[in-house]
C-alpha positions as CSV (number, residue, x, y, z in Angstrom):
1,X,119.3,181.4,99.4
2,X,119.1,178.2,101.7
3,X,122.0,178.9,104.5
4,X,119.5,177.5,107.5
5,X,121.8,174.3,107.7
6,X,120.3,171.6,110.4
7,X,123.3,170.8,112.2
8,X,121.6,167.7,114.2
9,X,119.8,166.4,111.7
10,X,123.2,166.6,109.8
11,X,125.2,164.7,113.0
12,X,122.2,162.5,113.6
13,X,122.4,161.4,110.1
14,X,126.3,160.9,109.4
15,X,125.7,158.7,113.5
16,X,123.4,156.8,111.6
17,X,125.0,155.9,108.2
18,X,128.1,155.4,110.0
19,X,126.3,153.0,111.9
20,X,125.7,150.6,108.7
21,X,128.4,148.6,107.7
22,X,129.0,149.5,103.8
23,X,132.4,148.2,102.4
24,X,132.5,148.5,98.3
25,X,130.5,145.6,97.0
26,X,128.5,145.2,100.5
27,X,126.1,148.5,100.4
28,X,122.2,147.0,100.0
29,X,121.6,148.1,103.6
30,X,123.1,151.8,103.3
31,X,121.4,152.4,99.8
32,X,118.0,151.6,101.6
33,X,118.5,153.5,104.7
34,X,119.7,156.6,102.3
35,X,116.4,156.1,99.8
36,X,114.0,156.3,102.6
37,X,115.7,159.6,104.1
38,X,115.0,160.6,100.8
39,X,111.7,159.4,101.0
40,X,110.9,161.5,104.4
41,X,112.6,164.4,102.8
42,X,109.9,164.0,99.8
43,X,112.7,164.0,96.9
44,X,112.3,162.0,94.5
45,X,115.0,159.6,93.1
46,X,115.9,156.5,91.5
47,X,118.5,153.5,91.8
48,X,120.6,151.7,89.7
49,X,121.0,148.3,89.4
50,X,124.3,147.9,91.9
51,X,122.3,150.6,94.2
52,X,123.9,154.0,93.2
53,X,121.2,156.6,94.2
54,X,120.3,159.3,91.3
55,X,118.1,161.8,93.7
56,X,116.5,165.2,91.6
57,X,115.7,168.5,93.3
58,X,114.1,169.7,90.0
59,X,114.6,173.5,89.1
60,X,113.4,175.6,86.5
61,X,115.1,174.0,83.4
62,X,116.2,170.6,82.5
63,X,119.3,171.2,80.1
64,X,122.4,172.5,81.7
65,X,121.6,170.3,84.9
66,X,124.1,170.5,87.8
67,X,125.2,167.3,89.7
68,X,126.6,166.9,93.4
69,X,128.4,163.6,94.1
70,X,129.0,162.0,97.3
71,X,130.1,158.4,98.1
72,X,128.5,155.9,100.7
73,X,131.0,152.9,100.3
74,X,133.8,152.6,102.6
75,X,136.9,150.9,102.7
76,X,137.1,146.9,104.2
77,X,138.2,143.9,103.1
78,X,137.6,140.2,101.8
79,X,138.7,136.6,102.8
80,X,141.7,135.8,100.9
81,X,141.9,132.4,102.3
82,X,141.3,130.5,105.4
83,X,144.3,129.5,106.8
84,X,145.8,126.2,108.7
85,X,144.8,127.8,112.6
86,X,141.6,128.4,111.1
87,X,142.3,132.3,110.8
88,X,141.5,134.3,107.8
89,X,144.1,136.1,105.7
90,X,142.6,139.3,104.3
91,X,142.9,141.3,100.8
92,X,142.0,144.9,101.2
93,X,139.1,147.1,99.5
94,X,140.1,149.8,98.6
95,X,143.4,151.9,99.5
96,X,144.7,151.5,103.2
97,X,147.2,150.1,104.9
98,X,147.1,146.8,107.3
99,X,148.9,149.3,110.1
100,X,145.6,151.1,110.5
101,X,143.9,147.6,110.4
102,X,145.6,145.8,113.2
103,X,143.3,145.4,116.5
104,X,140.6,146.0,115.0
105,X,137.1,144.7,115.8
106,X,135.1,144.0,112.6
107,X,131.7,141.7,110.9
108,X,132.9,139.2,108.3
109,X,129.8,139.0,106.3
110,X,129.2,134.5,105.0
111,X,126.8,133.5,102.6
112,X,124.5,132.5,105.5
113,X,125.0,134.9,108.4
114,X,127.7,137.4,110.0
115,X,130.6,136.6,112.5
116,X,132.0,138.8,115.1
117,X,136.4,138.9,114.9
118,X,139.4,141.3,115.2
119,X,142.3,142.1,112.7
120,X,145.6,141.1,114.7
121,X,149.2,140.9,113.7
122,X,150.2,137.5,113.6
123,X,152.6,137.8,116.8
124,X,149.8,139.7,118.8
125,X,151.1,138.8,122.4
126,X,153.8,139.8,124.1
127,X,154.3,137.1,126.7
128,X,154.9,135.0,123.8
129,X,156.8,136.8,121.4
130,X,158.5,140.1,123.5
131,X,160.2,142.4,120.8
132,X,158.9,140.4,118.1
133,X,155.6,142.3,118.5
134,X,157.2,145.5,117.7
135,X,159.9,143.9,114.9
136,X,157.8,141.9,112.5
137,X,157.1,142.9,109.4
138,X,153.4,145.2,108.3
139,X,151.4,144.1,105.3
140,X,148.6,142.4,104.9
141,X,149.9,139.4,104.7
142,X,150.9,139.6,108.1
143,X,147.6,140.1,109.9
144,X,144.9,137.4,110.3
145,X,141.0,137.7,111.5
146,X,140.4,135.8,114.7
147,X,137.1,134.6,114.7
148,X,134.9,134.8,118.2
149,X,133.4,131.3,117.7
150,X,134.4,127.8,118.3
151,X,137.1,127.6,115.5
152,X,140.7,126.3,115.8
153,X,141.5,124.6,112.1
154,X,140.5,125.0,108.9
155,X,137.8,122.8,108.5
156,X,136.1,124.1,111.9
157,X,136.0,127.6,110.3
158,X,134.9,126.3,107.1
159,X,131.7,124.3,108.9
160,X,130.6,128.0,110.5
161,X,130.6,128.4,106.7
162,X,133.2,130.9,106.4
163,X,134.2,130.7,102.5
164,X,136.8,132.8,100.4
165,X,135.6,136.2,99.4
166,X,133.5,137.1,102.2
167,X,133.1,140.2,103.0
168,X,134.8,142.1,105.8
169,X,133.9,145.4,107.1
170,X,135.5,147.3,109.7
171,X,134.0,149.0,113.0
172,X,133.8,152.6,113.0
173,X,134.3,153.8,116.5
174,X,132.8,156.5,116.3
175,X,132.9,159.3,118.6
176,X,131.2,162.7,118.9
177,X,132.8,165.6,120.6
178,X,131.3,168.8,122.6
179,X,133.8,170.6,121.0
180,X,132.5,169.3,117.6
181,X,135.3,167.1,116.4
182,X,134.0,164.1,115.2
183,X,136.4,160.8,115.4
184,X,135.5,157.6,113.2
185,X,136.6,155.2,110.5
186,X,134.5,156.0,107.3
187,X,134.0,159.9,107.6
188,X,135.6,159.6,104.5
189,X,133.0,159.7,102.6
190,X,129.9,159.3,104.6
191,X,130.7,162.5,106.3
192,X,130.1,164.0,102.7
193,X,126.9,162.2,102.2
194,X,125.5,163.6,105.6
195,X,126.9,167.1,104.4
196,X,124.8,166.4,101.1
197,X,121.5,165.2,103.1
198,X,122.1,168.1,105.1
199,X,121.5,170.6,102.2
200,X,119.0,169.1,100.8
201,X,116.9,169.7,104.0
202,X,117.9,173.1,103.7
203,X,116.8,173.7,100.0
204,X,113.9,171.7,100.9
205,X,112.8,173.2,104.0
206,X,113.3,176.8,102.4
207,X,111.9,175.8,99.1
208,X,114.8,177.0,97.2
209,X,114.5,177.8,93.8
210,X,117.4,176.6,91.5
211,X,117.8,177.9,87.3
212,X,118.5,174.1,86.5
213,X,117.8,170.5,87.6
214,X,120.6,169.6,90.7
215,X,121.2,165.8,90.3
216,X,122.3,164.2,94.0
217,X,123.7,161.3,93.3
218,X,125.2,158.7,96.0
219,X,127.8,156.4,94.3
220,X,128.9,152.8,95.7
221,X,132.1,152.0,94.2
222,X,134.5,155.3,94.6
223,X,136.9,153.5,97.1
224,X,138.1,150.8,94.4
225,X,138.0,153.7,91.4
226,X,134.6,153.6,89.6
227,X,132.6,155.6,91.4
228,X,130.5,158.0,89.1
229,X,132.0,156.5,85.8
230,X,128.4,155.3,84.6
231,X,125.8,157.8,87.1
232,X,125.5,160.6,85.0
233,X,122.8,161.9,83.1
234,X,123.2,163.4,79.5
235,X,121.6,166.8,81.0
236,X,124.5,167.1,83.2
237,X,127.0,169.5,82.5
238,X,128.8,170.5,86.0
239,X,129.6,167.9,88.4
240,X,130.8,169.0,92.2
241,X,132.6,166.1,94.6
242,X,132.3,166.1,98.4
243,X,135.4,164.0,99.5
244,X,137.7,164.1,102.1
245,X,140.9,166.9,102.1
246,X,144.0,165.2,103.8
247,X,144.9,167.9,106.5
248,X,148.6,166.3,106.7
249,X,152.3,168.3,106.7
250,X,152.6,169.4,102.9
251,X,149.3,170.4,102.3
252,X,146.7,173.4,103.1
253,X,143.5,171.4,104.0
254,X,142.2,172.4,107.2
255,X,139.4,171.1,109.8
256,X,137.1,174.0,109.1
257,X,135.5,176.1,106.6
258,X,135.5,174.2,102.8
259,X,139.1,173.3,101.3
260,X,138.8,173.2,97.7
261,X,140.6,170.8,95.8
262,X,142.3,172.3,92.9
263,X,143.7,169.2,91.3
264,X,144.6,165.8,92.3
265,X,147.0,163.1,90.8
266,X,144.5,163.5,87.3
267,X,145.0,166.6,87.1
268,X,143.2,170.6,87.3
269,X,140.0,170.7,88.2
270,X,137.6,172.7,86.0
271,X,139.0,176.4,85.8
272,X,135.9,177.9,85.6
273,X,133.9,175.8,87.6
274,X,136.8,176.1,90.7
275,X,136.6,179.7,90.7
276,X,133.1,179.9,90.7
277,X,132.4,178.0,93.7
278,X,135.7,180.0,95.3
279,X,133.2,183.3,93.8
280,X,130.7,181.6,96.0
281,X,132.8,181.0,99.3
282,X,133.6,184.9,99.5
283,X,129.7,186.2,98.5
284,X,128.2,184.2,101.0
285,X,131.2,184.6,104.1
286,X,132.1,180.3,104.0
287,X,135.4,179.8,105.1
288,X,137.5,178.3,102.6
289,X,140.6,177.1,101.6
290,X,142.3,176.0,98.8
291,X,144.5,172.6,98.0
292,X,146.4,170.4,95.6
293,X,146.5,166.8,96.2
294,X,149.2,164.6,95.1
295,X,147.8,160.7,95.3
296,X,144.1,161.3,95.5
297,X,141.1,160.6,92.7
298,X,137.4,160.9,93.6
299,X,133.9,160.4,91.8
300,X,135.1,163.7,89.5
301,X,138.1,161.4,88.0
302,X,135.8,158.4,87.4
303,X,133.3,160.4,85.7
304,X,136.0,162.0,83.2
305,X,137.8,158.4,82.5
306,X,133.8,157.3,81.9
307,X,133.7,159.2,79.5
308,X,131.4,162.0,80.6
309,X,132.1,165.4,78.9
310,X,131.5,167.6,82.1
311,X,133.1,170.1,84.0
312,X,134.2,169.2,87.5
313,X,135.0,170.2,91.2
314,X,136.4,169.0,94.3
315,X,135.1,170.3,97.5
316,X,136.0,168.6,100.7
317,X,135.9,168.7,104.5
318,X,139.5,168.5,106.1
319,X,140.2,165.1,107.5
320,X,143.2,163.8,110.0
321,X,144.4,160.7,109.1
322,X,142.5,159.7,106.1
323,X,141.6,155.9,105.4
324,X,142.7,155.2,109.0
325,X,141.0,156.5,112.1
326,X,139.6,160.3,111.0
327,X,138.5,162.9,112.7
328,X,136.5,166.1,111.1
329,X,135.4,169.3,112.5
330,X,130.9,169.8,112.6
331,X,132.3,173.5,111.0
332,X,133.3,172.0,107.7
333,X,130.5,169.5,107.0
334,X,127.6,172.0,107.8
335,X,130.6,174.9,105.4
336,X,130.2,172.2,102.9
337,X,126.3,171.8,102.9
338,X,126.3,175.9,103.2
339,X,128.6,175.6,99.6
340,X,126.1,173.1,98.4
341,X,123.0,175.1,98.8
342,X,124.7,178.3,97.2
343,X,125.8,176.5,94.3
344,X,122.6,174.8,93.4
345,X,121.0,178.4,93.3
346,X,123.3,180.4,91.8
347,X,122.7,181.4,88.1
348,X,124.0,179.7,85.1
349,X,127.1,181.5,83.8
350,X,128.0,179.6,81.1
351,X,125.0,179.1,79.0
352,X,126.8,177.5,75.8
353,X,127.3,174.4,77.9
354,X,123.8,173.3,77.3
355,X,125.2,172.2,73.7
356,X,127.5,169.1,73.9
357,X,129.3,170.6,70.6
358,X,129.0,174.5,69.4
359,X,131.1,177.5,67.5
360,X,133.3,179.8,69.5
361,X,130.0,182.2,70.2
362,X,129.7,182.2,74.0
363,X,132.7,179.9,74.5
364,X,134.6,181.0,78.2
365,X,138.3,182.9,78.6
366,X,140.5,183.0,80.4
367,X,142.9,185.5,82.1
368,X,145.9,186.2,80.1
369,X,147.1,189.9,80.5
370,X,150.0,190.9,83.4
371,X,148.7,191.3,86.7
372,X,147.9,194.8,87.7
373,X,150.9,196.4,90.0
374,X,150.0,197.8,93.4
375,X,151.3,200.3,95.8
376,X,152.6,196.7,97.7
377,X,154.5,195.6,94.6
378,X,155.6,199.0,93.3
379,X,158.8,197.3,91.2
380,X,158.5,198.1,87.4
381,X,160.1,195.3,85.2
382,X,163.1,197.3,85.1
383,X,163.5,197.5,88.8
């Protein structure tokens, strides 16, 4: 069993992704760096046509294949219009709110070339505005992009050739900790890409034998709600996401071990599949955790609405502050890539899954009888 995790290659990878700007729609450059890590890790792979990644660590059969899904697009934004002071007004990608946007330094990505700006509130100085500052309204429609280059109207901006729909991506600001928190825009989810490179090594390093085919597939479009809806291959059967798990009042994520994600706003995760990886956590001494999140959906939810007839899992890393500025523990990404490696070699336990449609022969239960009573719950129905 692969547990030899390579915690700097795993940091000096997650440095590096989150080095490359990748808001949805903008991802050529991340989908190449990640194919030729692939390439020095000798796995072999393919891409789609937008630049999902399908990567295969083969294993002993091809039917009942396994997949693990990470995403490598991030959250940004686009040029909504360029305004009068020759400003840009912004549209978000994805889910995330103008608060967490304001200051920010970020790339606006033209037709031609890329332009250096910060996200500021529209009253941004307080010698001009005093309490304003702290009164106005928060939305995006009160933010703009200053531009650093000679541009003060509308057609000025225009002539840099700035144009509606551009692409704007946001710095990540990255910082790594001795104490092994990490702080950064985008850990959420190119922490769980790294966590996914990360255990591939391992499997590779320790050439680990797996019963089926693992798919490791890298999707481009989770943050606007596609994701894995068209990745999958009809050999798949079992599907895990790595995603973020909101450590926030209200819920049990935490910064360390794995929390696994027992439904989100779609629903339960797969019974079976849940518990096995929970079967998993406890044989091999990972840390773990479990939650329920409330407005959260991840690759897992795309697949299912995409019609794929799988069963799915959440595993995440706990994250601070998701979609604004994060910060993860080293502990739960190199937990995750630990869970990774013991679930690509862990027997098949369902075998009729192989068949998309079959009887009752072989089909799963579930637990339906009282719970046993214990010397710590000694009370009888009557008492």
């Amino acid at each position: 069993m692969p547990r030899k995790i390579d915690v700097d290659y795993l940091q000096r990878v997650l440095k590096d992704l989150l080095e490359i700007p990748s808001p949805t729609g903008y991802s050529d450059e991340i989908t190449r760096f990640v194919s030729h890590e692939l390439d020095r890790l000798e796995i072999r792979y393919s891409v789609t046509r937008r630049g999902a990644i399908l990567a295969l660590y083969p294993g002993r059969e091809v039917d009942g294949a396994r997949a693990v899904v990470a995403h490598l697009d991030t959250l940004g934004a686009t040029v909504k219009m360029i305004k009068d002071n020759g400003r840009l007004e912004l549209v978000p990608i994805g889910s995330w709110s103008a608060r967490s946007a304001e200051t920010t330094r970020c790339t606006i990505f033209t037709d031609t070339g890329s332009f250096r700006g910060t996200i500021l509130p529209l009253k941004a100085s307080g010698h001009t505005f005093a309490d304003e500052i702290d009164t106005q309204p928060c939305g995006w429609r009160h933010v703009e992009v200053r531009i650093d280059a000679d541009c003060h109207d509308r057609p000025s901006t225009e002539a840099l050739g700035v144009n509606i729909g551009d692409h704007v991506a946001i710095d990540p600001g990255t910082e790594f900790l001795d104490n092994g928190f990490i702080v950064s825009r985008h850990l959420d989810d190119k922490a769980g890409c790294a966590a996914m490179l990360a255990a591939m090594k391992a499997m590779v390093d320790e050439k680990a034998a797996t019963p089926v085919d693992i798919h490791f597939i890298f999707t481009i479009t989770e943050e606007v709600g596609s994701g894995a809806s068209s990745v999958l291959l009809e050999d798949v059967v079992s599907m895990v996401s790595i995603d973020n798990g909101a450590t926030a009042p209200g819920q049990n994520s935490a910064e360390t071990g794995v929390t696994i994600g027992m439904a989100d706003e779609v629903g339960p995760f797969d019974y079976h599949l849940t518990r096995k990886l929970i079967r998993l956590c406890e044989a091999e001494g990972i840390a773990y955790q479990r939650d329920v999140f409330r407005y959260y959906r991840s690759d897992s939810a795309s697949a299912l609405e995409g019609g794929a007839d799988v069963r799915t899992a959440l595993i995440t890393f706990g994250i601070d502050a998701s979609h604004s500025y994060e910060r993860i523990h080293i502990h739960s990404l190199k937990s995750i890539a630990e869970l990774v490696c013991a679930y690509a070699s862990s027997p098949v336990e369902i075998s009729r899954d192989t068949e998309e449609l079959a009887g009752l022969e072989g089909f799963t239960t579930q637990p339906t009888e009282p719970a046993p009573r214990s010397e710590e719950n000694p009370f009888t129905e009557e008492g």
